[in-house]
C-alpha positions in Angstrom: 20.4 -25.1 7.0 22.5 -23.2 9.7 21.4 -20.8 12.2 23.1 -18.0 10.5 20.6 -17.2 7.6 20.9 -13.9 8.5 24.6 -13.7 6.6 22.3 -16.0 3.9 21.8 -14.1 0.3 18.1 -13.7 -0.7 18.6 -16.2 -3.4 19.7 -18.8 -1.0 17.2 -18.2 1.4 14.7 -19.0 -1.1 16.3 -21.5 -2.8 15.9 -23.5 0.4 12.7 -23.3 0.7 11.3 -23.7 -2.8 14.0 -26.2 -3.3 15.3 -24.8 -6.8 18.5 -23.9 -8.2 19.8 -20.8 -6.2 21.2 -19.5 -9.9 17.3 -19.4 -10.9 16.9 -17.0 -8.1 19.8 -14.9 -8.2 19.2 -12.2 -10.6 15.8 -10.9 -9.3 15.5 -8.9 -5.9 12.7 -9.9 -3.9 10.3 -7.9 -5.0 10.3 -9.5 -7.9 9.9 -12.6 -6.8 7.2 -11.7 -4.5 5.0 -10.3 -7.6 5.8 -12.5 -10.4 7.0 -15.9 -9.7 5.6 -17.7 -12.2 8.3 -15.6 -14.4 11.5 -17.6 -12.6 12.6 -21.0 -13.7 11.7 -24.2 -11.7 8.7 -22.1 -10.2 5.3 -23.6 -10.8 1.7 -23.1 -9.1 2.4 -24.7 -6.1 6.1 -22.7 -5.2 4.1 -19.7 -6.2 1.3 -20.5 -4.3 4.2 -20.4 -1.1 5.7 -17.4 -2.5 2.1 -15.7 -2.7 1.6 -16.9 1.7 5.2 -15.5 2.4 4.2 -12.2 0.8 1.1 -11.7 2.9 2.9 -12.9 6.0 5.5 -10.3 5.3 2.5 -7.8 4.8 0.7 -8.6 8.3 4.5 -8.4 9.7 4.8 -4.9 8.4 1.3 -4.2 10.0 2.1 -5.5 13.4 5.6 -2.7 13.7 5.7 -0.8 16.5 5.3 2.1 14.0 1.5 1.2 12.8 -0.1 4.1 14.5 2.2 7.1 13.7 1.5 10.7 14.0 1.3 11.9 10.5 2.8 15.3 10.5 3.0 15.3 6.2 2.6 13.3 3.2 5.7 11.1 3.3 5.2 10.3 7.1 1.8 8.9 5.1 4.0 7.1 2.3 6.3 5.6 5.3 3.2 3.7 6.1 1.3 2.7 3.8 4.4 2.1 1.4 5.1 -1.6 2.5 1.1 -2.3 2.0 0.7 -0.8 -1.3 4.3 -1.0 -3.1 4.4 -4.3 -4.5 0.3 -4.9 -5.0 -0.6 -5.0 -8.9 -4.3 -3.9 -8.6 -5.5 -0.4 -7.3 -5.7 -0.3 -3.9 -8.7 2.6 -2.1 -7.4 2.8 1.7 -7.8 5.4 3.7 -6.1 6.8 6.7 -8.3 7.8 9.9 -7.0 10.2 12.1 -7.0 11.2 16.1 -7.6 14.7 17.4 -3.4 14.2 17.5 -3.1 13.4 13.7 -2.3 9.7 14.7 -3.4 7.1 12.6 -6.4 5.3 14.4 -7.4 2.8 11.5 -6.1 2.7 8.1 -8.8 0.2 6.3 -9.4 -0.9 2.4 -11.9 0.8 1.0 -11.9 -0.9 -2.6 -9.7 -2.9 -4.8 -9.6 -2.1 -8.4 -7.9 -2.4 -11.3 -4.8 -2.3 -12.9 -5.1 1.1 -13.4 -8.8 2.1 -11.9 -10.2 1.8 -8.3 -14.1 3.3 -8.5 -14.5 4.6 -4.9 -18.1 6.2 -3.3 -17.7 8.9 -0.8 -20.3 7.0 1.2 -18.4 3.6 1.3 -15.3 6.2 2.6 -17.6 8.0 5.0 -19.6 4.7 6.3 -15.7 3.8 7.6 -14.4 7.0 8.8 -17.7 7.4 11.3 -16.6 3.7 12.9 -14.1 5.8 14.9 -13.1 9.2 16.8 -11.9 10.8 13.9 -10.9 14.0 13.1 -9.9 13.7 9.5 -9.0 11.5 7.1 -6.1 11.1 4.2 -7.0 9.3 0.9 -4.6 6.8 -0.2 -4.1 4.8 -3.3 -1.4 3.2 -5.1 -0.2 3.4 -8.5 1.0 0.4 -10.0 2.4 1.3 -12.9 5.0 3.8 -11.1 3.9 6.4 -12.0 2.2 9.1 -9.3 1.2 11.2 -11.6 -2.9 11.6 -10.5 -5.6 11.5 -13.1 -7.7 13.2 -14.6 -10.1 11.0 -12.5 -8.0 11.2 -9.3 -8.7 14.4 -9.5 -12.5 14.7 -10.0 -13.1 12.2 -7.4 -10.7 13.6 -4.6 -13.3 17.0 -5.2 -15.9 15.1 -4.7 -14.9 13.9 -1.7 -13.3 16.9 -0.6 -17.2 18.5 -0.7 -18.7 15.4 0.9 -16.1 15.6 3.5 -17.1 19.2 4.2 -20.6 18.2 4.7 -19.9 15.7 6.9 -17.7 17.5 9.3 -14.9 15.0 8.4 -11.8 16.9 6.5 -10.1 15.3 3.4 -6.4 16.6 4.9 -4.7 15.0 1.7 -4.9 12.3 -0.8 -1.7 10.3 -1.1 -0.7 8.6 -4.3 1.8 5.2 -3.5 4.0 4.4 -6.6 7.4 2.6 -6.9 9.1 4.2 -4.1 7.7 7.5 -4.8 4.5 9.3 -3.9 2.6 12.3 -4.8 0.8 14.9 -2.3 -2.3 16.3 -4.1 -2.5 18.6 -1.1 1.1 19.8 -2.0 0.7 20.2 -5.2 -2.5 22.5 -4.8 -5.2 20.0 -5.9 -7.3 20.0 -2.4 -8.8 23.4 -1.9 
């Protein structure tokens, strides 16, 4: 392969290194790949077992920017982040984002991994992280996998229970972010934090 891969297509690129057809590849973004490549021809466990080890190197990559501890100054500064963690995962993912005095992201962990469509979160597993640092607040984030932002019915009745344990804990819920598909929801925007 030359030195220019960066003139390369996507296909190409990974056609090189899973050594199948480039034609197999070159209908599907990478995305796609990334999240379902046992779904593209010539692909068995072991490509997608590579496929699966590029797409957590990519995610590390994306944790290590320069822009991992931004000041959040509203929700899609908090969707710029946490976008490349969340956008392509197919389970519920609980994180949370800890902030500074300066409303900059100190530590953004994983609180629980659900379901396809369910992640069962306990204020104190939420709380037990937040008190590891300095923080002045925190911002709920999950994702959405099927695309749609829309919270539930139980997005909802936990993010009030939260809300009231953050109050007791001197530790304000400032929003909870909901990651879907290149989109994302505010509940603080759309009135459902009092």
């Amino acid at each position: 392969m030359n030195k220019n891969l960066h003139y390369e297509s996507n296909a190409s690129l990974l056609s090189s290194l899973l050594n199948i057809p480039a034609e197999n590849l070159a209908c599907k973004n990478i995305s796609e790949i990334l999240t379902a490549p046992l779904t593209i021809k010539g692909v068995g466990v072991k490509k997608a077992d590579k496929l699966y080890v590029i797409k957590e190197v990519i995610r590390r990559i994306m944790e290590e920017s320069p822009n991992d501890n931004p000041v959040i100054h509203g929700p899609e500064d908090v969707s710029n982040f946490f976008m490349p963690k969340l956008l392509h995962e197919t389970k519920e993912h609980f994180m949370i984002a800890v902030l500074n005095t300066k409303n900059r992201i100190i530590a953004a962990p994983t609180i629980s991994i659900g379901s396809l469509s369910a992640s069962v979160v306990h204020p104190r597993e939420i709380f037990k992280e937040a008190i590891k640092y300095p923080c002045a607040g925190i911002i709920l984030v999950h994702n959405h996998p099927s695309g749609d932002p829309k919270p539930s019915r139980e997005d909802i009745a936990a993010t009030e229970r939260l809300v009231k344990a953050g109050k007791i804990m001197d530790i304000p819920i400032i929003d909870h972010v909901i990651i879907a598909q290149h989109n994302y929801l505010s509940m603080k925007e759309k009135d459902l934090i009092k």
